[in-house]
C-alpha positions as a printed Julia matrix, in Angstrom:
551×3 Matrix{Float64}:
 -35.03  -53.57   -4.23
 -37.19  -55.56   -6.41
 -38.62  -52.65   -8.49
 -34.9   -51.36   -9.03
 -33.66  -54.65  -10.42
 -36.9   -54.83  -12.59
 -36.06  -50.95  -14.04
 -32.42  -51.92  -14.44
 -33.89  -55.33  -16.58
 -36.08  -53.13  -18.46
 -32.84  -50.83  -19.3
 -33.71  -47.82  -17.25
 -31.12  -46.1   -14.75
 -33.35  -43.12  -14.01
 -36.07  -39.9   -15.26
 -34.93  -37.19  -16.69
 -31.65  -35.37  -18.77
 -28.65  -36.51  -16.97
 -26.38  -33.2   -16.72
 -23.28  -32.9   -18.28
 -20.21  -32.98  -15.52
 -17.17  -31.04  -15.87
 -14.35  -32.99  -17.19
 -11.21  -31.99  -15.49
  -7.93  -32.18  -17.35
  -5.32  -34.1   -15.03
  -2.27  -31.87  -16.33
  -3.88  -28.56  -15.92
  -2.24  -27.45  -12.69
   1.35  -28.28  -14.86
   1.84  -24.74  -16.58
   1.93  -23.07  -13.26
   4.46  -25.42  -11.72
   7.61  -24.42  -10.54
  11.07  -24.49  -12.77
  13.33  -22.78  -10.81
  14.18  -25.36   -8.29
  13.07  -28.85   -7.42
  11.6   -29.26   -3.93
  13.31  -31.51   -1.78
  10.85  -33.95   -1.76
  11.06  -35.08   -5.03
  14.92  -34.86   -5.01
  14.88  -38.79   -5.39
  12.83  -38.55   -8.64
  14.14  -38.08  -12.46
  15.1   -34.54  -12.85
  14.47  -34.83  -16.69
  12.39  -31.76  -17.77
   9.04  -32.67  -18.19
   5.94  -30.99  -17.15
   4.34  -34.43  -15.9
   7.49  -35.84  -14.17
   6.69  -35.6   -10.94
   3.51  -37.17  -11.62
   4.69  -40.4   -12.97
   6.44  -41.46  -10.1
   2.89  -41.34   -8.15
   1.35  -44.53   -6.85
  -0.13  -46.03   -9.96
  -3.8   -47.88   -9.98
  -5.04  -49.36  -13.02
  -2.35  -47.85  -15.37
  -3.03  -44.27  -14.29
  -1.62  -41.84  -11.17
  -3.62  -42.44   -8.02
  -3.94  -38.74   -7.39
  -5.35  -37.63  -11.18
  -7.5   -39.88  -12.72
  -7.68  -40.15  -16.5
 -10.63  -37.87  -18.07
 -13.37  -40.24  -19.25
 -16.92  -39.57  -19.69
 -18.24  -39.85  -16.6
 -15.14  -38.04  -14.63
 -16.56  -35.8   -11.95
 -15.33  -32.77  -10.03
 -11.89  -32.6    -8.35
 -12.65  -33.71   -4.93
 -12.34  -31.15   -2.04
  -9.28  -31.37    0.03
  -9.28  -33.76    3.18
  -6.23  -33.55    5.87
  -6.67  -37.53    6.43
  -6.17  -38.5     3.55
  -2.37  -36.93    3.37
  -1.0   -40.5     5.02
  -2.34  -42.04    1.04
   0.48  -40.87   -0.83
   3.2   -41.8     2.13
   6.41  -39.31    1.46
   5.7   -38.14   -1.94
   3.41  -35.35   -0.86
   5.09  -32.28   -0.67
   6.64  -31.18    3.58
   5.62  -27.06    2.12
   3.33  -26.13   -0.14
   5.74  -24.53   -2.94
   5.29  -27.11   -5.67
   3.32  -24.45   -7.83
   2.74  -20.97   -8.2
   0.74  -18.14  -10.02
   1.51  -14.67   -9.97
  -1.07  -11.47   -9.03
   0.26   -8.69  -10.4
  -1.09   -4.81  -10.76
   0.47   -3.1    -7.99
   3.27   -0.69   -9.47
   5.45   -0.81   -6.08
   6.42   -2.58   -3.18
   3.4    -4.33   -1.86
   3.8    -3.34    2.04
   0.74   -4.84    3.19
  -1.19   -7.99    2.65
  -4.3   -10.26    4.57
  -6.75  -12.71    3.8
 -10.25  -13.48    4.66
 -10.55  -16.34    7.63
 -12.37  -18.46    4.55
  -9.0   -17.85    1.95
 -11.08  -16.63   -0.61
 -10.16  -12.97   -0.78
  -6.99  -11.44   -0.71
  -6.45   -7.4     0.15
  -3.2    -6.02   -0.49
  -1.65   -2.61    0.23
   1.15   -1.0    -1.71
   3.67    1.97   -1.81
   1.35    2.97   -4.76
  -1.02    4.42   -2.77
  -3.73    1.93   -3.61
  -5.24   -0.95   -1.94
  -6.59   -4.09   -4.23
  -9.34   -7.07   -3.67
  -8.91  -10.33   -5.51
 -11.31  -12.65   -5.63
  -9.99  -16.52   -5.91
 -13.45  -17.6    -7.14
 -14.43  -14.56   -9.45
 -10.95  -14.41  -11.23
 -10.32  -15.89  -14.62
  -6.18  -16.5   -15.66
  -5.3   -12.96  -16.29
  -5.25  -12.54  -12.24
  -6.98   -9.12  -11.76
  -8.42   -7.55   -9.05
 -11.97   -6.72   -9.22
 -11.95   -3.53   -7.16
  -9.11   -0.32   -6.5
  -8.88    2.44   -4.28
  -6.9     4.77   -2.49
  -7.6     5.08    0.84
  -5.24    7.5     2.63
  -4.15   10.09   -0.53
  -0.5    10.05   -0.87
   0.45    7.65    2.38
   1.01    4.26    1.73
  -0.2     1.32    3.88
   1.84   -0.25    6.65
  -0.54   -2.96    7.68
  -4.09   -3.72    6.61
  -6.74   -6.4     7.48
 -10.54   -7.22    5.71
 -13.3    -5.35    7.58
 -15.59   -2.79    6.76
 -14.5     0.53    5.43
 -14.5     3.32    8.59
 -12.7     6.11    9.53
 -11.87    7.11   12.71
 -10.69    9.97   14.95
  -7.44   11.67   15.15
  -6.02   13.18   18.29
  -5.38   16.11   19.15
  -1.53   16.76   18.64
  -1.12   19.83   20.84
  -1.92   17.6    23.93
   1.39   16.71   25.54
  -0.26   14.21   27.77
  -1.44   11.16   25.31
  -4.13    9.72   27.6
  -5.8    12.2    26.92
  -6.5    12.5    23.51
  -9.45   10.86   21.5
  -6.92    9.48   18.74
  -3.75    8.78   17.46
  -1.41   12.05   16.71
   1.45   10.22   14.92
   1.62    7.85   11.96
   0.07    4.42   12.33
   2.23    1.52   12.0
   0.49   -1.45   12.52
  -2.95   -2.93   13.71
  -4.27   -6.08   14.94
  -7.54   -7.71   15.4
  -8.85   -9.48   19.0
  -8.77  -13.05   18.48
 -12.21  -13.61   19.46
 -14.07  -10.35   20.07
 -14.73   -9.45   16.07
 -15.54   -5.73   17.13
 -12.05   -4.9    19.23
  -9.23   -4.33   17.13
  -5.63   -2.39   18.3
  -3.59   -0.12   16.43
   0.07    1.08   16.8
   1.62    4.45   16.15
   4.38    6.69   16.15
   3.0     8.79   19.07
   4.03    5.85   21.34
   1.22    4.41   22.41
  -1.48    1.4    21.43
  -5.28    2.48   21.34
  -7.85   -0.32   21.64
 -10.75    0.93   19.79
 -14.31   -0.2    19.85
 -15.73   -0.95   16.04
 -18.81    1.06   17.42
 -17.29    4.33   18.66
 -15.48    6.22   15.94
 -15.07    9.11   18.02
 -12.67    8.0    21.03
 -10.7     4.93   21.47
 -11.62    2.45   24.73
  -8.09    2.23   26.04
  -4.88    4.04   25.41
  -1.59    2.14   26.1
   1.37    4.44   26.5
   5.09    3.21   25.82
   7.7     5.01   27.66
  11.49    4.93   26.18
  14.39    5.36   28.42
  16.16    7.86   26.14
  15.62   11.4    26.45
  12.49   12.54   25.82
  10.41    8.97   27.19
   8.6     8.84   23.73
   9.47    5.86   21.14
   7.48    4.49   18.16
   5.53    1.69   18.14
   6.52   -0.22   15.43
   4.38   -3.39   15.76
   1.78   -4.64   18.23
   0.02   -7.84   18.7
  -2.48   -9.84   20.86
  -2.12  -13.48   22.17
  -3.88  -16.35   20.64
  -6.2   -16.45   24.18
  -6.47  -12.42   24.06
  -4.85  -11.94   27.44
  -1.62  -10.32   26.56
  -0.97   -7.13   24.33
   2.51   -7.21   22.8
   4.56   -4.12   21.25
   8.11   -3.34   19.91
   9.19    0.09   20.05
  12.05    1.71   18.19
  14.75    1.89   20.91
  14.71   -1.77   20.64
  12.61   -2.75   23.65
  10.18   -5.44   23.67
   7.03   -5.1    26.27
   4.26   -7.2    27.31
   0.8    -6.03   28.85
  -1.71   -8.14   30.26
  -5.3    -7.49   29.05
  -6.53   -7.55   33.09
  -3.95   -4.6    34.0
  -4.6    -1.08   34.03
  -1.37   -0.26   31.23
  -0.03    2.06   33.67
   3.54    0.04   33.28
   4.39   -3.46   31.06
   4.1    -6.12   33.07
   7.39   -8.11   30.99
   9.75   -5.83   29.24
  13.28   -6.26   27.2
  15.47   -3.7    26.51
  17.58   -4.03   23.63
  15.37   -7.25   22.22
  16.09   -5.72   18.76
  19.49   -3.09   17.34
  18.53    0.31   18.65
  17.02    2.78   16.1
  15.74   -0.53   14.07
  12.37   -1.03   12.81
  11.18   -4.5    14.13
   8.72   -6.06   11.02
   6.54   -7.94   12.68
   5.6    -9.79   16.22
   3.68  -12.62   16.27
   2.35  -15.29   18.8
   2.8   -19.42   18.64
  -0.56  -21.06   18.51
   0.18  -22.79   21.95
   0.75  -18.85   23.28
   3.42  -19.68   24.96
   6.38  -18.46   22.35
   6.76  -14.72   20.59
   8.04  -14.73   17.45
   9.86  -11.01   16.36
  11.18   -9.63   13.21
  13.95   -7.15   13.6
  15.41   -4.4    11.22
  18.83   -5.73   12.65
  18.67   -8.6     9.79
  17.26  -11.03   12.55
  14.54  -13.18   13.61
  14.45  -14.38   17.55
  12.34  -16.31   19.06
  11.33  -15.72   23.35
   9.93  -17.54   25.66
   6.81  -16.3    27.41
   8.08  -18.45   30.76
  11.03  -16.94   30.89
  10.81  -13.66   29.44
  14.76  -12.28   29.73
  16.93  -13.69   26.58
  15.73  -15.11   23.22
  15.34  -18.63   23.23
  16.88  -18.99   19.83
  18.12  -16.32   17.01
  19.39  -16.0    13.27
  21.26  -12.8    12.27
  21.83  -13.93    8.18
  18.55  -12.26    6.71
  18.76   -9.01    5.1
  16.15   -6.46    5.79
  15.73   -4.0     2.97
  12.02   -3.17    3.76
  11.22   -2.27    7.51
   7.52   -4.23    6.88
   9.4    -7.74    6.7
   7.46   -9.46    8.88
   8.37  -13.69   10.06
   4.94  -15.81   11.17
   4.5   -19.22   12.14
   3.4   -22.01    9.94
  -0.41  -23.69   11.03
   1.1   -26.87   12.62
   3.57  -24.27   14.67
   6.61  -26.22   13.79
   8.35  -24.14   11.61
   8.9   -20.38   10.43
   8.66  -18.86    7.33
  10.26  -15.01    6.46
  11.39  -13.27    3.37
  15.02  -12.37    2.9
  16.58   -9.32    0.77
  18.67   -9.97   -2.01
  22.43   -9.32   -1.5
  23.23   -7.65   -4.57
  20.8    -4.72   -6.7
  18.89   -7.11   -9.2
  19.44  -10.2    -7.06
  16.8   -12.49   -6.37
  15.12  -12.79   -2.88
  14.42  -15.59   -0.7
  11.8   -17.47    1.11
  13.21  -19.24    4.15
  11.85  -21.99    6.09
  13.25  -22.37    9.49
  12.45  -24.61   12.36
  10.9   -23.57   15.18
  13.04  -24.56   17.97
  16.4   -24.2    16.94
  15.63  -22.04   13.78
  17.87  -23.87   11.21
  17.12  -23.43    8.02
  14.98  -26.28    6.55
  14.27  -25.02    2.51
  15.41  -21.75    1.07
  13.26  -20.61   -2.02
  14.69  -18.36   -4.44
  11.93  -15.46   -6.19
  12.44  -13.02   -8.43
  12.32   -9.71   -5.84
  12.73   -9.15   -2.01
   9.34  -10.79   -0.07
   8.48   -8.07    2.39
   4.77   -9.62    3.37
   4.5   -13.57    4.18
   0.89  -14.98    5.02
   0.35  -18.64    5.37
  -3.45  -19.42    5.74
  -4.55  -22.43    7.4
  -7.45  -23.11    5.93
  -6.66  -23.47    1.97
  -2.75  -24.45    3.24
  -1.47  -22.12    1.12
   1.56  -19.38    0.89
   0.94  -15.69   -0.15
   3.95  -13.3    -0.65
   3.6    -9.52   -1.51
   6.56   -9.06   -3.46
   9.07   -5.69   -3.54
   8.49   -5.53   -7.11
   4.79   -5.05   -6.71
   3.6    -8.87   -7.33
   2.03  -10.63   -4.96
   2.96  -14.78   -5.62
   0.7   -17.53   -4.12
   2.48  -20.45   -3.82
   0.55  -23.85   -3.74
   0.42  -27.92   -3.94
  -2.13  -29.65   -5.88
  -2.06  -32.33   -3.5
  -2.22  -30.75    0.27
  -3.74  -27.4    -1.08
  -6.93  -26.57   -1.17
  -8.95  -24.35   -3.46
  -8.14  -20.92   -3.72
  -5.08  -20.87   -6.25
  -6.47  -24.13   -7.63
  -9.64  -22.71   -8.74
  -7.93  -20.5   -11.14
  -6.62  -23.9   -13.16
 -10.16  -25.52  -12.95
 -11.47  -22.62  -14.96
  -9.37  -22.68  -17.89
  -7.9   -19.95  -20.38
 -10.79  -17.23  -21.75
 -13.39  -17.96  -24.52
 -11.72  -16.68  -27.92
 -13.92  -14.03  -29.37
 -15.45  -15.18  -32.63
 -16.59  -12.91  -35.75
 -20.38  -13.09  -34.65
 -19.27  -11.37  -31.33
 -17.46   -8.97  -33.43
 -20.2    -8.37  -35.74
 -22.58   -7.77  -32.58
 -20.12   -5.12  -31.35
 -20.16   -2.82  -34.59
 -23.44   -3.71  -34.98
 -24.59   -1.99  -31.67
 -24.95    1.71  -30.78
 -21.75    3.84  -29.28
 -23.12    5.79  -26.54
 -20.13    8.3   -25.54
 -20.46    9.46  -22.1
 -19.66   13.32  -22.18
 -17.58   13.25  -19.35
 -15.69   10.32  -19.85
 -13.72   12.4   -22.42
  -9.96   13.46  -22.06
 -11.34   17.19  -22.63
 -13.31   16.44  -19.06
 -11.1    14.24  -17.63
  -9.88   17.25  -15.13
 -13.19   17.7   -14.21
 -13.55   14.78  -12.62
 -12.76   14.53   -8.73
 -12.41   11.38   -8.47
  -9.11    9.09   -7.76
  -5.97   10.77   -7.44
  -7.04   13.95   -7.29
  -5.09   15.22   -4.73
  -1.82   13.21   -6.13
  -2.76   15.35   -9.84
  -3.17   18.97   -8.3
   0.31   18.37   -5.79
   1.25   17.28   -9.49
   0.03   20.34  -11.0
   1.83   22.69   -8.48
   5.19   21.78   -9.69
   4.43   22.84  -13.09
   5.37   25.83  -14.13
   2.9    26.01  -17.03
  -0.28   24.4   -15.45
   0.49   26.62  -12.03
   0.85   30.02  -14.02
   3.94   30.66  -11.94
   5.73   34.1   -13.04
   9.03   34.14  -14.32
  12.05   34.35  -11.56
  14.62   36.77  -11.26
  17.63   35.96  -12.97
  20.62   35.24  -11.04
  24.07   35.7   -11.96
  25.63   36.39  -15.61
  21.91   35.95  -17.16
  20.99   33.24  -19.01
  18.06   32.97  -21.88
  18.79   35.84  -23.34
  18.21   37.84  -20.23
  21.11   39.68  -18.48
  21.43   39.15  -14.88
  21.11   41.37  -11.87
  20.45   41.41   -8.33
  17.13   42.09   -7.21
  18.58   45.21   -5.46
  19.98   46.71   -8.65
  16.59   45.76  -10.75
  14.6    47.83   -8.27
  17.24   50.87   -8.41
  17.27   50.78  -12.13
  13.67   51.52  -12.55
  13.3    53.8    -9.89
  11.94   57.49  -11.85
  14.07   59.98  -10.29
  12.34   63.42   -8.86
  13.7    66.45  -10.63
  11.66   69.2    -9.81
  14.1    70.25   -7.14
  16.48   71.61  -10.16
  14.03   73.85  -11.89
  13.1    77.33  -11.13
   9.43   77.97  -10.85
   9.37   81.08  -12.25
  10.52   80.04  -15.46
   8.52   76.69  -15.13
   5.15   78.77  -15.38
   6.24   81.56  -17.95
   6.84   78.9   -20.41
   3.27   78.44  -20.94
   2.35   82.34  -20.57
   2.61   82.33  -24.13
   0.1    79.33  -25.17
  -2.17   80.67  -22.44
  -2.82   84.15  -24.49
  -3.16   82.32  -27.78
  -5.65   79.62  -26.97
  -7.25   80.55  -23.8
  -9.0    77.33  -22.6
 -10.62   78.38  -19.46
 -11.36   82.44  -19.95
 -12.2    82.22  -23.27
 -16.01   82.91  -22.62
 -14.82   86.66  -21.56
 -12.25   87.35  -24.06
 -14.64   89.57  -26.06
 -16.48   91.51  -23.26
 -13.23   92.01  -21.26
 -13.09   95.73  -19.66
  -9.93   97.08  -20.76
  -8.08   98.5   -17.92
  -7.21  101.92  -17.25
  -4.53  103.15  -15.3
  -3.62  106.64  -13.88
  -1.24  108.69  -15.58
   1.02  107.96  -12.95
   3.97  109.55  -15.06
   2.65  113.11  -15.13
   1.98  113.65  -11.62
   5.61  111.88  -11.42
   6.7   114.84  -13.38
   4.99  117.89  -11.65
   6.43  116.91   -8.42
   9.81  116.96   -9.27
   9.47  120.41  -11.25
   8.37  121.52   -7.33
């Protein structure tokens, strides 16, 4: 202690080049907040416009907001997140996470599938578009981008997608009537899920009516095949949505008639061990099912514009259920929120061009508790527990995170801490016409069709349809003609050129003496004996003709 006080005395605080720390600026996460609506919680503050309102109401220390401190020189890095420290700001921190916003945006449709890593710091997203996107909260800058595309599946969009590595496995064989005993799926899939604590067993759902448990391992035959038999004619239905239990011992599926089944994990799926006909409108796509964290509640979304919620206990009639949210997209889905007291799900707009919203209800009676008006219909809703924050996939092909600078933690917020792009000067100009173009020969429109690379199948089923690129021959014209071209049936074009046989109308005779003449002037064939040619003689046949009738 001694030799500190004696360095401090002599004026020096330590060795070496102190390094420069960040300075944060305390308004930064303002441009992004929301100015649609203001959330309930700060209903009791001045609704003057202002992007720092909300901030001046804070607890104050020393002149400044206890949450931001003023940017001095030795201001360090925004401190991580910490759930205990929520009870410092009493009621002015936020009940949801929908104080601020920022928008992802590249998919061109309906985004119909969405997931996040278990940290929060990747986002995959699935669209009618074809294409599947990765963003990266800590390698984007404030244009929002993703930083890889592809399209996995052709021309089929995604239903349901989750982070894992890429893989494709088997499909069954779809002349087998019997689906136990095929290696794979023979219908469309619909929706998967992963085991909640086995990271190589994950379940899919399809069309074919059944749910296939499939081994990470074995790509070439699933480990168990779950078949879901419908009471309507026929006794096949399509899975529309599966699900496990938070402990992994119950496998959950809604089916298209409307039934609602439960299989335990010990069983040998020969029959459900809970089922509920009619949970859901027959003929109805139900969005989504998904389990409380307690595992004791199953929350579904129906394609009848309702959510219900059913008790596990008593597994006959819903234990509560809303029928006022449109469904315009059979992939609405409804999840719980982390704490498991309330539910959040996306509701259509009523009119074409209205705006969608984003309801919170509560668990147990499901009353609404916020509404949230967006721009489009949300079809996808993910609420991860980790960074406490809200991602929608949007029917207009954004996805919107919604955030709180207060109870959020990184993800969204990194994006603020980074600040807008460097402006590019005239040296970085200069460098660029300074340095060599090197033109990559097929990287040029005149090779562009060359390439078979993405979208080629969508370009050649593009192709087909033209009539110019396909070489397709011209069509018969139909009717009075049109073009120039006068119309006839295809019976009267083939008559009309028919070349009719007329050598039943001539006499042969006459047919070869018509030539007898060219033949003696220009022999072609016996002209080699025209000038040693015996002349013929003949009998006087007319004399003896005459001497026997003087007899």
């Amino acid at each position: 202690m001694a030799d500190m006080d004696m360095l401090a005395a002599m004026g020096i605080s330590g060795f070496g080049k102190a390094p420069k720390k960040k300075q944060l600026d305390p308004t930064r996460f303002d441009k992004n907040k929301r100015s649609i609506e203001t959330p309930e919680e700060y209903s009791s503050l001045d609704n003057t416009p202002g992007p720092s309102k909300a901030l001046s109401q804070l607890p104050v220390v020393d002149g400044h907001p206890a949450r931001f401190s003023p940017p001095t020189a030795t201001a360090q890095e925004e401190p991580e997140y910490d759930p205990s420290d929520q009870d410092d700001f009493g009621d002015d921190q936020p009940q949801f996470p929908i104080t601020h916003e920022i928008t992802l945006k590249d998919h061109t449709k309906v985004v119909s599938a969405l997931a996040l890593d278990p940290s929060g710091a990747r986002i995959v997203s699935g669209s009618h578009d074809y294409d599947c996107k990765l963003w990266d909260f800590g390698g984007m800058d404030m244009r929002c981008k993703p930083f890889k595309s592809w399209e996995p599946a052709g021309t089929y969009y995604e239903p349901e997608i989750n982070l894992t590595k890429r893989a494709t496995f088997i499909k069954g064989d779809p002349y087998i009537r019997d689906m136990k005993h095929t290696s794979g799926h023979v219908g469309e899939l619909s929706s998967c899920a992963w085991h909640p604590h086995d990271p190589k067993v994950f379940m899919t759902s399809s069309a074919d009516s059944t749910i296939r448990v499939w081994d990470v391992e074995n790509k070439r035959k699933q480990k168990t095949v779950i078949v879901a038999k419908s009471k309507d004619r026929g006794a096949r239905t399509k899975i529309t949505s599966c699900g496990y239990s938070t402990d992994g011992k119950l496998i959950g599926g809604a089916c298209l008639d409307g039934a609602l089944h439960m299989w335990q994990t010990s069983s040998n799926f020969v029959r459900p061990n809970m089922t509920i006909e009619g949970a859901h409108g027959k003929g109805t796509e139900t969005g989504s099912m998904s389990f409380s964290v307690d595992g004791r509640t199953v929350l579904t979304r129906g394609g009848d514009d309702t959510v219900k919620l059913w008790d596990l206990r008593a597994f006959k009639k819903p234990l509560a259920s809303r029928s006022d949210l449109m469904t315009l997209y059979p992939n609405t889905n409804a999840i719980f929120s982390p704490d498991d007291k309330y539910i959040i799900t996306g509701s259509g707009a009523s009119s074409k061009g209205g705006k969608g919203r984003l309801m919170f209800l509560e668990k147990n009676s499901l009353d609404v508790v916020k509404t949230l008006e967006v721009d489009s219909t949300p079809v996808k809703v993910f609420w991860h527990s980790k960074i406490n924050q809200i991602v929608t996939g949007m029917s207009n092909g954004q996805i919107v995170v919604l955030y709180s600078p207060m109870t959020s933690l990184n993800g969204a917020k990194l994006l603020a801490n980074k600040g807008p792009p460097r402006k590019v000067t005239i040296e970085d100009m200069s460098d660029a016409l300074a340095a060599p173009s090197i033109i990559t020969p097929h990287a040029l429109p005149m090779f562009r069709d060359m390439d078979p690379g993405r979208g080629t199948k969508r370009k050649a089923e593009k192709d087909r349809l033209d009539p110019r690129k396909s070489r397709r021959p011209e069509l018969p014209v139909t009717g009075p003609g049109k073009g120039g071209r006068v119309g006839a049936s295809a019976t009267q074009h083939v008559v009309q050129n028919l070349v009719r046989d007329t050598t039943r109308d001539q006499d042969p005779r006459e047919a070869l003496l018509k030539y007898a003449e060219m033949a003696e002037n220009d022999p072609q064939w016996t002209a080699a004996w025209k000038v040693n040619q015996p002349q013929p003689v003949f009998a006087p046949a007319a004399e003896e003709e005459e001497e026997e009738k003087d007899k």
